[in-house]
Structure formats: structure tokens, C-alpha cells
C-alpha positions in Angstrom: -10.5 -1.3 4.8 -10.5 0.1 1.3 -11.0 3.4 -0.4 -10.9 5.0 -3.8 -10.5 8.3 -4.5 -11.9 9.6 -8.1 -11.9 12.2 -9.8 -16.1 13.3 -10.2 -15.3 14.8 -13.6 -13.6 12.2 -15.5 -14.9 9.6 -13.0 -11.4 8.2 -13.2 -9.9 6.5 -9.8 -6.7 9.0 -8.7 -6.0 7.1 -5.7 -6.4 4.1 -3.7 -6.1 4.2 0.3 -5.6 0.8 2.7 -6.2 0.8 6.2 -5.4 -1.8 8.2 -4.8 -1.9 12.4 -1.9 -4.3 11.8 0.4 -5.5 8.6 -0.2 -9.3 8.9 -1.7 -10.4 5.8 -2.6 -7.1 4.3 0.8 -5.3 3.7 1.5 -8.4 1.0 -2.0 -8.0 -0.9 -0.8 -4.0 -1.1 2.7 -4.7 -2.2 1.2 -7.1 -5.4 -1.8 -4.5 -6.2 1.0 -1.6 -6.0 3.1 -3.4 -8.4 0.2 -4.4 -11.1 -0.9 -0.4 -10.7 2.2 1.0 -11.6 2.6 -1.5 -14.0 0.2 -0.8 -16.3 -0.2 2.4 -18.6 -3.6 2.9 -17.8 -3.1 2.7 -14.1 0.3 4.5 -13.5 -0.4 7.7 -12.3 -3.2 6.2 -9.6 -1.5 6.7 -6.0 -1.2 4.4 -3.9 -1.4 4.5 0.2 -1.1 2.8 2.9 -2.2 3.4 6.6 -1.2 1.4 9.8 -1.9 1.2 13.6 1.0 -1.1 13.1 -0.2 -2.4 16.5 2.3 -5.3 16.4 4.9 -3.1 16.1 6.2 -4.7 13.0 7.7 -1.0 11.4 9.1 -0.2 15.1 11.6 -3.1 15.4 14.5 -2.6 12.7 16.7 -6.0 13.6 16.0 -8.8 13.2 13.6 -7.6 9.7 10.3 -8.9 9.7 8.5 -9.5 6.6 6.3 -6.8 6.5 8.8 -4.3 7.1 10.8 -5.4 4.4 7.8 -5.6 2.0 6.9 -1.8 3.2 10.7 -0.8 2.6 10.6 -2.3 -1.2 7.4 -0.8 -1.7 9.1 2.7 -0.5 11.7 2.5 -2.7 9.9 2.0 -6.0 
């Protein structure tokens, strides 16, 4: 699930929320959309957020790293 958040005045987006019960395919799709956001002048100062259940535990286990944890982390860091 998707939301946007604007602004009613300007009617310009000031956020972007994803939900999702678990990371599977979804933490990859927010990882490209975060990177083309921030990437663009026009688009730089949206937020961006994500919310998980992380039902399969994927942000729990720290050893071995699973994918989406690693995709979370780079996300994080930027």
C-alpha cells in the first residue's frame, strides 16, 4: 500500500509513505523510487517512508544479511 502526502495549498506531494506486511519484493521497488526522488531537483525535498510488519523477520536477523536488510541499510545511510 501507497500513500502521498501533499501539501493542500501548493498541491505539491511532501511525502510518500509504503506499507507493506513483509519486505519481499517491495523493499527493492522503494530503494529505486527513493533513489530517482532524491535524484531529481524537483523531487528532493519529498520524504520518503517506509513501514513494515517485517513478518519474515528479515530486519531481526543481522548474520548471515539478507537482501532486504541490506537494501534497508543503504537506503538508511543516504
Amino acid at each position: 500500500m501507497g500513500c502521498i502526502i501533499y501539501d493542500p495549498k501548493s498541491c505539491k506531494a511532501v511525502a510518500i509513505i509504503s506499507s507493506k506486511a513483509t519486505l519481499r519484493e517491495r523493499v527493492a521497488q522503494v530503494g529505486y523510487w527513493y533513489l530517482k526522488i532524491k535524484g531529481s531537483p524537483i523531487t528532493k525535498n519529498i520524504k520518503v517512508f517506509f513501514i513494515t510488519l517485517d513478518e519474515d523477520g528479515d530486519l531481526v536477523i543481522k548474520k548471515p544479511t539478507k537482501k532486504s536488510r541490506a537494501i534497508t541499510k543503504a537506503i538508511k545511510s543516504n
